[in-house]
N, C-alpha and C positions, 0 to 999 in steps of 0.2 A: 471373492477370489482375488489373488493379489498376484504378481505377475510382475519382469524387472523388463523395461522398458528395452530396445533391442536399441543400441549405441553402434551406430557404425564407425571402425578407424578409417578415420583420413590424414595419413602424413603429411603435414606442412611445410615448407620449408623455415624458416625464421625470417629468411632473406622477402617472402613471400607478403606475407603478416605487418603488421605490428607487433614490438615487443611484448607484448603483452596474448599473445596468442601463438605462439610456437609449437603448439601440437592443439590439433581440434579433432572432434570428432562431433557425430551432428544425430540430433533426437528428430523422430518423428512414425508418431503413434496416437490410436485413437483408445477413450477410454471408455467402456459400456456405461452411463449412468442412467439409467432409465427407471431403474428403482431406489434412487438415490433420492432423500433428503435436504442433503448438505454435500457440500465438496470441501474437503481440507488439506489445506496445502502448506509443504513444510520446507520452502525454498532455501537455499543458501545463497552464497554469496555471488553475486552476478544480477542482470536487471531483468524486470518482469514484467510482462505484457498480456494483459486481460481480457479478452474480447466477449461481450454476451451476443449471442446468436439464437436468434429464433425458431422453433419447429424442427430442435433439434437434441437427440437425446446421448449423444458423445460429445466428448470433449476432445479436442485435435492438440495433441500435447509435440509441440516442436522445438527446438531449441538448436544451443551451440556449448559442447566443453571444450575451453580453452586450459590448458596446463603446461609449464615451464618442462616438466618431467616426462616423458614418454610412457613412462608405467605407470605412471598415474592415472592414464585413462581407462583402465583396469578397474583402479578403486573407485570410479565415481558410479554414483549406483541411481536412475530413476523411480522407485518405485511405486506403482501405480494399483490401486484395489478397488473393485466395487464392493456394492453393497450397500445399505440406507444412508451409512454415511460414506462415501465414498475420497480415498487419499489420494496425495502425490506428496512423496517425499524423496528432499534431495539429498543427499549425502556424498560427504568431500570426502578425499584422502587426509589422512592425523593434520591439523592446520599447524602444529609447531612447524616453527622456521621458517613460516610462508607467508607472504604480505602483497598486496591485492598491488601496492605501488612500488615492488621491488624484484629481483629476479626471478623469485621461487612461487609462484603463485597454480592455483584452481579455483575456476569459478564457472557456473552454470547462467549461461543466459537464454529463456524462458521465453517462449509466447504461445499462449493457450487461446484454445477458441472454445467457451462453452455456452451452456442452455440459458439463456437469458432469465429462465424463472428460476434457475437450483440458487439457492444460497454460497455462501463460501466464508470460509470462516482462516485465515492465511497468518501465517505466522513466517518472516524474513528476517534474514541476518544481515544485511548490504547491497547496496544496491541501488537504482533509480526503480519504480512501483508506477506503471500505467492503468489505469482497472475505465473502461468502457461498459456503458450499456448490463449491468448488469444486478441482481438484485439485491436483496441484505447482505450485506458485510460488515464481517470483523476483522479487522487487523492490527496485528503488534509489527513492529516493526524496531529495528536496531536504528541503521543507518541509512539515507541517502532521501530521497527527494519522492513523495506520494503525488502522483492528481488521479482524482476519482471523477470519471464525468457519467452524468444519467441514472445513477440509479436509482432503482425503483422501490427499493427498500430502505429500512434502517440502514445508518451507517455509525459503526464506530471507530475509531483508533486510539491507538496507546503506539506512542513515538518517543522514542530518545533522540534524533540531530536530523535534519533535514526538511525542506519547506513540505507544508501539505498543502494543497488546492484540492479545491472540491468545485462542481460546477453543475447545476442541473439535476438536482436530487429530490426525487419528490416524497422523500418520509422524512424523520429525523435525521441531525446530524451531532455526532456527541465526539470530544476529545477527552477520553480520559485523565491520561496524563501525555503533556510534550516537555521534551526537558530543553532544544535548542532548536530555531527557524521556525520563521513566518508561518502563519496559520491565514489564508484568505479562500474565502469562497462567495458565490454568487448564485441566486437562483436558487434560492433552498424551500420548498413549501409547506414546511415542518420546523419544527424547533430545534435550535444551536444550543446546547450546550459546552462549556469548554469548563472544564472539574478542575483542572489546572494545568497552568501553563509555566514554566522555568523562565525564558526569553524568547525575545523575537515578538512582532508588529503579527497583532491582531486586526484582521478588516472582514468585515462579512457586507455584504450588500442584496437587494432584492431577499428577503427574509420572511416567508409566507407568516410566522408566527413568534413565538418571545425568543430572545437572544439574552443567554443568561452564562456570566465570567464567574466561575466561582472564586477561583486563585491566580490569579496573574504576578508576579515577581519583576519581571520587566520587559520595557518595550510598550509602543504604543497602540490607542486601542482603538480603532474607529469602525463605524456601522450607521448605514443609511438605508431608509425603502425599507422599515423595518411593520410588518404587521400588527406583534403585539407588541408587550413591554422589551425593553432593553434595560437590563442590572447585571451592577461589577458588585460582587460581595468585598472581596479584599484587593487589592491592588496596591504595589511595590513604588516601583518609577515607572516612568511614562506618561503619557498623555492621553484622555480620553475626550472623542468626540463624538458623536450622534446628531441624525440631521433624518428628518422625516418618517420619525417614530411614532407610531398612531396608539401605542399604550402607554403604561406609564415608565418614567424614566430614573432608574433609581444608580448614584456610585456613590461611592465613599466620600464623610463629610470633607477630607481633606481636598478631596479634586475637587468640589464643587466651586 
């Protein structure tokens, strides 16, 4: 069943706000997923906020649309489906002539409360990305800054520009591709892989098992507390270090 999320207007003053929000209106609805799978989410531009929650089989979908234009808060559209895999997708008004840092702007910002065991599988356009307590994850992402803390699943990302932190992950954690910013995390009791990286300072620490760089370009690489093996297959510029790797240790003959 799919169903468009019920957007209250609230006129703003400009005087009232920050420029940056001169007309808002405000999300707040819950979503049946009790026979749900997976949850996938098709956020735009604005920041996101991920909560997993215990013993609980909806999801609390709340938020804020900020738009330069009055009648824009017309076009912005939540919608929301169950079913095995169950959605949320946002949709802006046409983005020509609109920019997040200049007069004309729409942007959605997000904070969801779900089932701590459903999956989620996200896909964002801009933005800052919070994810808590929650389980396997996938996500791509365009722009702006990830931390993932707790999960109890697989994690992976695919990032074009902004730092990712990871913290307290007890499966895998894999980067497929980052094109710009820092990659650090801690506390992983599963395997790191990073498929490749563009730039920006790699650090992983507390590493329950192997830590493995397949492509790195640049920026430096260091990892400590590391269970199994730690290896850099290719590597650009930067530097690499390692300190308390209890398998074996492998980078490229040039760094050695």
């Amino acid at each position: 069943m799919t169903k468009w999320l019920a957007i209250g207007l609230v006129f703003i003053s400009a005087n009232t706000f920050a420029w940056n929000c001169k007309f808002e209106s405000k999300l707040d609805q819950t979503l049946d997923v009790s026979e749900s799978e997976i949850l996938s989410i098709a956020a735009a531009a604005g920041d996101l906020e991920i909560t997993g929650v215990e013993g609980t089989n909806e999801v609390v979908i709340r938020g804020k649309v900020c738009v330069s234009e009055e009648d824009w808060l017309k076009e912005v559209r939540v919608e929301a489906s169950t079913g095995k895999q169950a959605e949320i997708t946002v949709s802006l008004p046409d983005s020509s002539g609109w920019s997040l840092l200049g007069n004309r702007y729409a942007y959605v910002d997000l904070k969801l409360e779900v089932p701590g065991d459903l999956a989620i599988n996200l896909r964002d356009s801009s933005g800052d990305i919070e994810i808590e307590d929650v389980a396997a994850l996938t996500i791509k992402d365009s722009s702006g800054d990830i931390e993932v803390t707790g999960a109890s699943g697989k994690v992976e990302i695919t990032d074009s520009s902004g730092d990712i932190r990871v913290f307290e992950l007890e499966g895998d954690f894999t980067i497929i591709s980052d094109s710009s910013g820092d990659i650090r995390g801690s506390d992983i009791k599963g395997n790191v892989l990073v498929q490749s990286d563009s730039s920006g300072d790699i650090r992983f620490s507390r590493v329950g098992h192997d830590v493995v760089v397949e492509r790195d370009s640049s920026g430096d690489i260091k990892v400590d507390s590391v269970g199994g093996d730690f290896r850099v297959l290719k590597d650009g510029s930067g530097s690499i270090h390692s300190k308390d790797v209890e398998g074996e240790i492998v980078i490229p003959a040039h760094k050695s």
